[in-house]
Wavefront OBJ file of the C-alpha trace (Angstrom):
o trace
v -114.807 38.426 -13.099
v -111.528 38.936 -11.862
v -110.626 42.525 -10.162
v -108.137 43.311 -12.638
v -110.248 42.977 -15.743
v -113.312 44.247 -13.678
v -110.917 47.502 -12.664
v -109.745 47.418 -17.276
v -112.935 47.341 -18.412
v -113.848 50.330 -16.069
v -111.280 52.456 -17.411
v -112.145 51.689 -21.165
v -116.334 52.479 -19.981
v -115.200 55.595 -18.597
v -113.461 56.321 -21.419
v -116.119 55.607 -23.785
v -118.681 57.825 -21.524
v -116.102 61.036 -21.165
v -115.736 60.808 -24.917
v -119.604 60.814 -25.698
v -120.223 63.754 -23.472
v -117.489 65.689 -25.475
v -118.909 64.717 -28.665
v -122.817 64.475 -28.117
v -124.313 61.416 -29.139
v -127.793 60.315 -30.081
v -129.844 59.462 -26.680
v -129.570 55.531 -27.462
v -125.666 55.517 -28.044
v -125.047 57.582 -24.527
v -127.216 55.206 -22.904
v -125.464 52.054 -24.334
v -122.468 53.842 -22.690
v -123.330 54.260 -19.640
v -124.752 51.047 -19.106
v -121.483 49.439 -19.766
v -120.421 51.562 -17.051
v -122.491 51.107 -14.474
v -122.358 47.275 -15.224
v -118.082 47.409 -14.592
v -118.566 50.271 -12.014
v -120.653 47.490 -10.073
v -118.285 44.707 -10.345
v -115.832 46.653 -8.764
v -118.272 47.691 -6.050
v -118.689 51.370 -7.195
v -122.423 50.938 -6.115
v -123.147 54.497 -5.734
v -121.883 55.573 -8.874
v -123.475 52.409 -10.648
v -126.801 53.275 -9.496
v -126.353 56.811 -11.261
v -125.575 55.999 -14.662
v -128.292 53.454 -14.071
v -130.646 56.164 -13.531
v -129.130 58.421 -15.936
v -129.316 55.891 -18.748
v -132.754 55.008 -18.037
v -133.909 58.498 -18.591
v -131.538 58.441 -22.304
v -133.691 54.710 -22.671
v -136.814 56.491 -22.078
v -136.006 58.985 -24.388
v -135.084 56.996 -27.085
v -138.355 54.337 -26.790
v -136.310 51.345 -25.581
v -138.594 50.040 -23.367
v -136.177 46.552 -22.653
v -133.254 49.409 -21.453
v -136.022 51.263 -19.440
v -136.549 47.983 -17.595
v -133.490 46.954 -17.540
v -132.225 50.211 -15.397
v -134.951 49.726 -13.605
v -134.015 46.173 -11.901
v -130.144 47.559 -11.383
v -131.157 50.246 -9.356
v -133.963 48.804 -7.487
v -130.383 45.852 -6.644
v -128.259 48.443 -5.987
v -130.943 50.257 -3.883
v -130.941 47.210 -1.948
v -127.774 46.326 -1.884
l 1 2 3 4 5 6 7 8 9 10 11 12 13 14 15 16 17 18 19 20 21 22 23 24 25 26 27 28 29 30 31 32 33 34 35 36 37 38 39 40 41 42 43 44 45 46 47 48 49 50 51 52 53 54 55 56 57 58 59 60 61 62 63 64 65 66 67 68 69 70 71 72 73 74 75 76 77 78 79 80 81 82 83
């Protein structure tokens, strides 16, 4: 991914996140959010911030009973942990 549409598509995830936490959503659509986010805020090595909405979506996955988004969470933090 190039840094330019890395650095785009983290300004339309943070977008999308600022606007679900004025307007609550169900647990599953926040989540879906701020995976998106953490996913762009990694490619442009916001690691530390990536690993949050990592965590903070895999409590909204828990919530919600998506056990694939639990795990998922789970593997980007324990890379990010690492990384």
């Amino acid at each position: 991914m190039r840094a330019g549409d890395a650095a785009a598509g983290l300004r339309n995830a943070e977008a999308v996140v600022e606007y679900y936490r004025s307007s609550p959503p169900t647990a599953l659509e926040m989540a879906n959010a701020l995976r998106v986010a953490a996913m762009a805020e990694a490619a442009t090595g916001a690691t530390m911030v990536a690993k949050q909405h990592w965590s903070e979506a895999r409590a909204l996955y828990v919530d919600a009973g998506v056990a694939d988004g639990v795990a998922e969470a789970d593997r980007h933090v324990a890379t990010l942990a690492s990384a």
